[in-house]
N, C-alpha and C positions, 0 to 999 in steps of 0.2 A: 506202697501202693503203685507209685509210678513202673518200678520194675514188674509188678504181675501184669497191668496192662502191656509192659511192650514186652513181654514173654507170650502173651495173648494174638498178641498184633504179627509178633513173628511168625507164632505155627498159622497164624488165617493164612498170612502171604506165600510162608513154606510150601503148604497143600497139607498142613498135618492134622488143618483143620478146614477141610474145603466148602467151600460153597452148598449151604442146604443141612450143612451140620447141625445138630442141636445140641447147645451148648446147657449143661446141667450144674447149677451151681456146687450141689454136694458133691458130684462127680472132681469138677475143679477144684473144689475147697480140700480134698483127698490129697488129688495129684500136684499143688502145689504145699501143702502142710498147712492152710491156713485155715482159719474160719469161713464161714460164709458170707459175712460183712464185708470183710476187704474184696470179695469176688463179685457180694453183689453191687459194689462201687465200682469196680470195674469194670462191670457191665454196662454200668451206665457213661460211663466216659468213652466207650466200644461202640456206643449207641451213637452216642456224638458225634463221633472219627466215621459212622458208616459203616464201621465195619460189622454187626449184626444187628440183628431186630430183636425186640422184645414185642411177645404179645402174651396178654393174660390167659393162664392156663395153656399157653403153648411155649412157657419159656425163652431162652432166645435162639436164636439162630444164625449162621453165619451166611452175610452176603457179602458177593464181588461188586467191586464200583465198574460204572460204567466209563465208558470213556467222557460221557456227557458230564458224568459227575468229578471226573479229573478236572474235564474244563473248566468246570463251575467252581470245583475248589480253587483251581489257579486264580481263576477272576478274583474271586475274594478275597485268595491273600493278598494279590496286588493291590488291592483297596485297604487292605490293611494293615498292610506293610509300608505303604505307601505315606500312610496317615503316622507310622511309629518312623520314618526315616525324616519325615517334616517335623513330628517333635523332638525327636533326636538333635536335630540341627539348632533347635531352642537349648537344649540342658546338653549336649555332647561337651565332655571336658579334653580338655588338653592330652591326659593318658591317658584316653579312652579313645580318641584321634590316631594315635601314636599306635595301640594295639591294630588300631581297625586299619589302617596302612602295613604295618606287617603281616596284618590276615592276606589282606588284596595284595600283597607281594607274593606271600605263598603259592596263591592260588596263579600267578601268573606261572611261577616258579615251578608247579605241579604241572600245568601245559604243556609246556614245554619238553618236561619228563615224558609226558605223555607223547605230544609228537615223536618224539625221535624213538620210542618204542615204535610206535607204530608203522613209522616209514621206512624199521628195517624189515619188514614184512615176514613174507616166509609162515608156516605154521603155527609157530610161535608167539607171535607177535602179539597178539590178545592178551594170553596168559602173562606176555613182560610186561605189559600195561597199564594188568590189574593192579599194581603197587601206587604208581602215579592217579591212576583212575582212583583209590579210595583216597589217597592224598589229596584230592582237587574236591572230591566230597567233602572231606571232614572241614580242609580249610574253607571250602562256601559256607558249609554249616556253622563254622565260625565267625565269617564274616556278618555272617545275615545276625547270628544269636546276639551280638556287640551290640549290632543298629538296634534289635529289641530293645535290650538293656538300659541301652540309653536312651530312651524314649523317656524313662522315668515314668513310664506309666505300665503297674504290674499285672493288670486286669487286661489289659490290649497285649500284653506280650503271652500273658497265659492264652488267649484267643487265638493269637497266632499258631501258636506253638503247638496246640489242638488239632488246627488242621495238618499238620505236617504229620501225618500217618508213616504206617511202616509203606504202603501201599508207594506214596508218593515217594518215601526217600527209595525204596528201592526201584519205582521206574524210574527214576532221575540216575543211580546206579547204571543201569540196563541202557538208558539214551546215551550213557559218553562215551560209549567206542563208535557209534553212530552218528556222533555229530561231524558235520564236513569240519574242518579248519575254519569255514567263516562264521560258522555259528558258537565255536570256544570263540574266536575273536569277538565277535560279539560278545559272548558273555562277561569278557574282561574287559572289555569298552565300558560297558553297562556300571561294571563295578567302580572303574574309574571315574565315571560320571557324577555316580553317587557319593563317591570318598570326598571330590570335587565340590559338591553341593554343602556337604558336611564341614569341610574346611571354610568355608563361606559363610555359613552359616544361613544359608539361603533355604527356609523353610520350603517354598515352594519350590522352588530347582529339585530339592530332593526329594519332593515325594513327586515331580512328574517321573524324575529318574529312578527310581524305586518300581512306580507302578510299570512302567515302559519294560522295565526287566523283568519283573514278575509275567506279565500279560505276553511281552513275545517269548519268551521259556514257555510259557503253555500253552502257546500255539504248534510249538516246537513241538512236543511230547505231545502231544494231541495229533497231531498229524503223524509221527514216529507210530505212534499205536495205532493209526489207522489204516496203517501200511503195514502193518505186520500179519503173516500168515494166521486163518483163523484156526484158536487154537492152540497155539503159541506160549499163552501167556493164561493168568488167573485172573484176566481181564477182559470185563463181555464189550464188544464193542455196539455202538447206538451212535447214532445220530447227534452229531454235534450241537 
């Protein structure tokens, strides 16, 4: 089930399924070999994520987020992320500490890859990056998935994990050859804060430190797409 919806989630953000599409269950249940249950549950989790609508006798359809609704998702995960890194700091064990310091190592580890792509400039330079660039994704996406986990609460990490759309991982993608050097510093300040709070065990430390990270990143990418040629992207821009 999980795999059709982000098989779904990919062709929305692709363009393979753009904006105003109508999406037809028997159609889908063909093109991926399955029945019409597992598609019409996928729908409904699609419905969740924003990424289409359903209306009676009109089936569903596919919509773009807006930049308001980027915002609004950031907010919320920082609220909810925030509230999984304060119970984390309650049940977090000793090799669970241990993993989540090697994630926040990597991901330092990855920046720095990254810089020194970037700063030999030239044409090229993008393309050398994308290595480190998915590197510094996969280990965030590590970092953040650990602090779930450890929250010991599986209904608040399924939540979480909802909102992180294909939408969202890929303009998170798209914003890190865009970010100055003081906004990766920051974001590995952020992570150090949190790792910090963790180690501590200081419920409160870490979910201000949590939400603080969450909220200015999506101010970050809220602004990054507001500034982008209209057009650009499979993303309508609105009013923050």
């Amino acid at each position: 089930m999980r795999q059709l919806v982000d098989e779904i989630s990919r062709k929305i953000f692709d363009g393979a399924y753009p904006p105003g599409r109508k999406l037809r269950q028997e159609a889908l249940a063909e093109e991926y070999d399955v029945s019409r249950t597992p598609v019409r549950e996928a729908f409904r989790q699609l419905e969740i994520k924003g990424l289409i609508v359903q209306q009676p006798r009109y089936g569903a359809t596919v919509v773009a987020p807006t930049v308001k609704d980027i915002g609004q998702n950031y907010w919320l995960r920082g609220e909810l992320e925030g509230m999984a890194a304060e119970l984390a700091a309650r049940w977090i064990t000793d090799a669970d500490l241990h993993r989540l310091q090697s994630a926040h190592a990597a991901c330092v580890e990855a920046v720095l890859a990254l810089y020194a792509e970037v700063n030999k400039g030239g044409p090229a330079a993008n393309r050398h990056a994308a290595g480190p660039m998915r590197q510094w994704v996969s280990r965030n996406h590590e970092f953040h998935s650990l602090i779930f986990q450890a929250s010991g609460n599986s209904s608040l990490e399924r939540v979480i994990k909802d909102l992180h759309t294909d939408y969202t991982r890929n303009i998170l993608n798209m914003t890190v050859l865009g970010m100055y050097a003081s906004r990766m510093n920051k974001n590995i300040e952020h992570h150090a804060a949190i790792v910090e709070a963790l180690v501590a065990r200081d419920p409160a430390a870490a979910r201000q430190s949590m939400r603080t990270h969450i909220h200015e990143s999506g101010e970050f990418v809220v602004d990054w797409l507001q500034k982008r040629p209209t057009g650009s992207a499979a993303v309508v821009v609105a009013p923050v």
